[in-house]
KESEGU-950628 format. One record per residue (C-alpha): residue in three letters; chain; x, y, z. Coordinates in pm, 1 decimal. Layout:
<sites>
+-----+----+----------+----------+----------+
:  aa : ch :       c1 :       c2 :       c3 :
+-----+----+----------+----------+----------+
: ALA :  A :        X :        Y :        Z :
...
+-----+----+----------+----------+----------+
</sites>
This chain:
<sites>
+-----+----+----------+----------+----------+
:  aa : ch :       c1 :       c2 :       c3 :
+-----+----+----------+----------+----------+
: UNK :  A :      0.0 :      0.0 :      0.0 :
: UNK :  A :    266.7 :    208.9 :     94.7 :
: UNK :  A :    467.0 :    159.7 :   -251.3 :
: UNK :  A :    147.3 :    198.9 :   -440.5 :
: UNK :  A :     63.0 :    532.0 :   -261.7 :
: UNK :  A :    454.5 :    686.8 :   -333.1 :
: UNK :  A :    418.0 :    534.8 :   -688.6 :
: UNK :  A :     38.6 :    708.0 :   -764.8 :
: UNK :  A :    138.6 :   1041.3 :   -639.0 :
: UNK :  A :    527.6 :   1076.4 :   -685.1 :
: UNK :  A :    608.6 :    914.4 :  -1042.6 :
: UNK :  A :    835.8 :    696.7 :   -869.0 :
: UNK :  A :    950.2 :    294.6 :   -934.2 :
: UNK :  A :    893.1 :    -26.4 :   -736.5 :
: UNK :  A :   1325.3 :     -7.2 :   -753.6 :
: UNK :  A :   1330.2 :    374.6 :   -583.8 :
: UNK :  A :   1174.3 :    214.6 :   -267.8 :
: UNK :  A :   1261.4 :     -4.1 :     17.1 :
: UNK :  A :   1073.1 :    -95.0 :    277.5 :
: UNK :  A :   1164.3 :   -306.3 :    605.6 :
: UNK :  A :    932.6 :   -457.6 :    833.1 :
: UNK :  A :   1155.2 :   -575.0 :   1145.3 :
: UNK :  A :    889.0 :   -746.1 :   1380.8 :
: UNK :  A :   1064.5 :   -596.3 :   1663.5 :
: UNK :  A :   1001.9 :   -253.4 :   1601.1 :
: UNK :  A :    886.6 :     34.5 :   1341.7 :
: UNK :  A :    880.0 :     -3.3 :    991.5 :
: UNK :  A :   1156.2 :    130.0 :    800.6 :
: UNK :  A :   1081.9 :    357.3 :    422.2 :
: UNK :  A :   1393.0 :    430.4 :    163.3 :
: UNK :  A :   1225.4 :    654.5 :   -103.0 :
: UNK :  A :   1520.1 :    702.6 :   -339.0 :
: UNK :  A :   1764.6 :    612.3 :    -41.8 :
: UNK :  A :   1652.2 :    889.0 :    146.2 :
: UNK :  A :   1516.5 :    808.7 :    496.3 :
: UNK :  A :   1160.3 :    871.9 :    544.4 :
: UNK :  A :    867.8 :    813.6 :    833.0 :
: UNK :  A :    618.6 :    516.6 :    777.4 :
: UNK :  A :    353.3 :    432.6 :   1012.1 :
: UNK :  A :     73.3 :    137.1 :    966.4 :
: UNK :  A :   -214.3 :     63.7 :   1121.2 :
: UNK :  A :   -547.5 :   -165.8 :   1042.4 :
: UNK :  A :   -797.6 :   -263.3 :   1238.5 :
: UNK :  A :  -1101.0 :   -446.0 :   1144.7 :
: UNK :  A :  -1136.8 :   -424.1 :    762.9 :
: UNK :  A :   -926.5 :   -128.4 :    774.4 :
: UNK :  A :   -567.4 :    -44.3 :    677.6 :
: UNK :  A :   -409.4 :    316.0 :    694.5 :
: UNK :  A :    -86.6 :    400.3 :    583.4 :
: UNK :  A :    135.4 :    774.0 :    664.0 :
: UNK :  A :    424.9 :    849.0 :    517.2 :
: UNK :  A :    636.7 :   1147.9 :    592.5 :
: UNK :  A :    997.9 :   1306.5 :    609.6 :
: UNK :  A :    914.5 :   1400.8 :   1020.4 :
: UNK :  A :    819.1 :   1147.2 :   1260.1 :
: UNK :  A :    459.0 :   1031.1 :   1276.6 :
: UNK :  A :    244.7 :    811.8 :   1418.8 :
: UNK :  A :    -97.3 :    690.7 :   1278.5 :
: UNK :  A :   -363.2 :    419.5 :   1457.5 :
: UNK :  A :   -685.0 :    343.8 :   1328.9 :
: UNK :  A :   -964.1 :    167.4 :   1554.7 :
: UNK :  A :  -1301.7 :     -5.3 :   1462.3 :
: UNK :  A :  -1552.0 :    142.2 :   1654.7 :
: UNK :  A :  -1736.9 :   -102.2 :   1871.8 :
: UNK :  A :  -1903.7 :    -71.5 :   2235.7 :
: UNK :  A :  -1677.1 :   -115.9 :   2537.2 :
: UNK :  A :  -1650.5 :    -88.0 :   2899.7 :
: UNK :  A :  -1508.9 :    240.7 :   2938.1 :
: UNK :  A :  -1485.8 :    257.8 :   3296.4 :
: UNK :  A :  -1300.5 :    -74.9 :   3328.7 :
: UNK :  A :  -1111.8 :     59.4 :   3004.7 :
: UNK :  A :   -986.1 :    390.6 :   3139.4 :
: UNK :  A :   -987.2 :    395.3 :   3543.7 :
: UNK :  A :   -685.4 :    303.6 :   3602.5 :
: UNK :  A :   -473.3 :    434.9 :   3294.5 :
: UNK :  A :   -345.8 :    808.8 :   3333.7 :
: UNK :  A :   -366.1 :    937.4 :   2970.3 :
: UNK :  A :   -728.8 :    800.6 :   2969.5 :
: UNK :  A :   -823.6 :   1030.4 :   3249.2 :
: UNK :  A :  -1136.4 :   1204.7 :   3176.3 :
: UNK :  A :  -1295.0 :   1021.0 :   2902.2 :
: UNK :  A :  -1683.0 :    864.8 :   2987.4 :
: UNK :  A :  -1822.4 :    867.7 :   2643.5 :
: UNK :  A :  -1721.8 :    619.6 :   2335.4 :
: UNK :  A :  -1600.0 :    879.3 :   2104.2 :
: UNK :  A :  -1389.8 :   1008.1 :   2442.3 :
: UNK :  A :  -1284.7 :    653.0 :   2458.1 :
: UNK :  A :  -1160.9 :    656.1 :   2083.5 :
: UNK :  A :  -1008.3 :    972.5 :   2032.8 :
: UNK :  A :   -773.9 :    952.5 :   2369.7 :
: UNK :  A :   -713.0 :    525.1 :   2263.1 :
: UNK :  A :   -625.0 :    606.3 :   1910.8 :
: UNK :  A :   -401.3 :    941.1 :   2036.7 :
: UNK :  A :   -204.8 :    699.7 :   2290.9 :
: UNK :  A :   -168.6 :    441.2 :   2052.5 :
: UNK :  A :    -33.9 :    710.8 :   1750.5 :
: UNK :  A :    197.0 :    916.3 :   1981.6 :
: UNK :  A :    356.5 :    527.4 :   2095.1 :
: UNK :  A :    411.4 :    482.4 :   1755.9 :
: UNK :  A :    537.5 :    875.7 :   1684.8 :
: UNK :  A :    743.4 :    837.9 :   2001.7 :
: UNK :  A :    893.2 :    462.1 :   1989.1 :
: UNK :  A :    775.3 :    427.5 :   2383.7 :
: UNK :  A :    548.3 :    138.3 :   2448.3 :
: UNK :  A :    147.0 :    173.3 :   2449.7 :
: UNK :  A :    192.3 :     60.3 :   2821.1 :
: UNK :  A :    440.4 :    382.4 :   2875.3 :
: UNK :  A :    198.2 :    603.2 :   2672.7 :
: UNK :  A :    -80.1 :    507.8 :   2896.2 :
: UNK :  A :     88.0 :    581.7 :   3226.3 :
: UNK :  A :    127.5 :    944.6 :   3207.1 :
: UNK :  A :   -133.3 :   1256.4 :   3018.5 :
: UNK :  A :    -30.2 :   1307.4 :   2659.4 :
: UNK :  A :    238.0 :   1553.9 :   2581.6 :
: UNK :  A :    100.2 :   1927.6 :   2509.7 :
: UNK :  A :    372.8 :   1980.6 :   2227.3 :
: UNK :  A :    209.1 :   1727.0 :   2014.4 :
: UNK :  A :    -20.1 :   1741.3 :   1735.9 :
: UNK :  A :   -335.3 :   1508.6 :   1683.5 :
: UNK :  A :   -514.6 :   1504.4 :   1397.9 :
: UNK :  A :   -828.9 :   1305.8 :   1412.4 :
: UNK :  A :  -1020.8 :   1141.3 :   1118.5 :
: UNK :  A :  -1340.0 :    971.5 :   1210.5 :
: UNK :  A :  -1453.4 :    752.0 :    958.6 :
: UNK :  A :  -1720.2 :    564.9 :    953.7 :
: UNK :  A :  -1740.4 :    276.6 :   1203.9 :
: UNK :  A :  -1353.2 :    408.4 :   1269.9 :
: UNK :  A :  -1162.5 :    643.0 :   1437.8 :
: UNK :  A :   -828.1 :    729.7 :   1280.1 :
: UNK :  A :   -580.7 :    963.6 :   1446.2 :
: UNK :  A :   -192.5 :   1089.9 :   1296.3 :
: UNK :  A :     51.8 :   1215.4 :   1527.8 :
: UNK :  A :    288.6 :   1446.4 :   1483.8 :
: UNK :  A :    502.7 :   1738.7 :   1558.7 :
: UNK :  A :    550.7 :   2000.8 :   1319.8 :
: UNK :  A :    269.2 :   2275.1 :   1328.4 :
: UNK :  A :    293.8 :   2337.8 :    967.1 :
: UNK :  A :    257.5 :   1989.7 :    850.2 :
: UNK :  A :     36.9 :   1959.4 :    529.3 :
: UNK :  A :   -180.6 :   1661.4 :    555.5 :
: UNK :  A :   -256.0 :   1496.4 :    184.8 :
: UNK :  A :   -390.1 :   1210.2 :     29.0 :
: UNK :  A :   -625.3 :   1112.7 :    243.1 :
: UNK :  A :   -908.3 :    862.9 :     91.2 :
: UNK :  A :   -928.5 :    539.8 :    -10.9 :
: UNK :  A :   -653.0 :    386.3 :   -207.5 :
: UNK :  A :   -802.4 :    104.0 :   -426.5 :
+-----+----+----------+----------+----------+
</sites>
């Protein structure tokens, strides 16, 4: 998906990009040997893709009911949230800005989300989608369905 996308929108070649998917940690992107950010996430029937030359983070979550209480009571970045779309905004935030910052979702969840962060929701429907990142001039493109 991620080839595809750089192909469809930068005239590029399957041989101008690498991709690496260690299972131990973050995926790794050479667009024309040049180092750039890739972050995946799916999630039900879902799959979303980022790719960027800053450091991002992207989750997507199929919405479905939970226990919120038992979700969020005892996790510090979940403090405050009582209603489902709470629930999903905050979840997919924690689980974008683990990604963004290369902590663990269990390290995320034990403290408030940093202020000097940017979130950028997408709800979608049946899904919440949320991109993480730093830069307050980012441009955000491409987003839609890739088929």
């Amino acid at each position: 998906m991620a080839r595809k996308m750089l192909m469809q929108n930068n005239l590029l070649t399957i041989a101008d990009i690498a991709i690496d998917l260690p299972s131990e940690s973050a995926p790794r992107l050479l667009v024309q040997r040049k180092k750039m950010q890739l972050s995946i996430s799916h999630s039900g029937t879902a799959i979303a893709v980022a790719l960027s030359d800053q450091p991002i983070g992207l989750d997507i979550e199929q919405i479905k009911c939970r226990d919120i209480k038992a979700l969020t009571e005892q996790l510090p970045a979940m403090a405050g949230v009582t209603t489902l779309q709470q629930f999903y905004q905050r979840w997919t935030g924690c689980e974008a800005y683990s990604k963004y910052s290369a902590d663990s979702i269990w390290q995320t969840l034990q403290r408030p989300l940093p202020k000097q962060i940017s979130l950028y929701y997408l709800p979608l429907s049946d899904y919440m989608l949320c991109l993480c990142y730093r830069k307050s001039d980012v441009a955000i493109q491409n987003i839609g369905e890739l088929r």
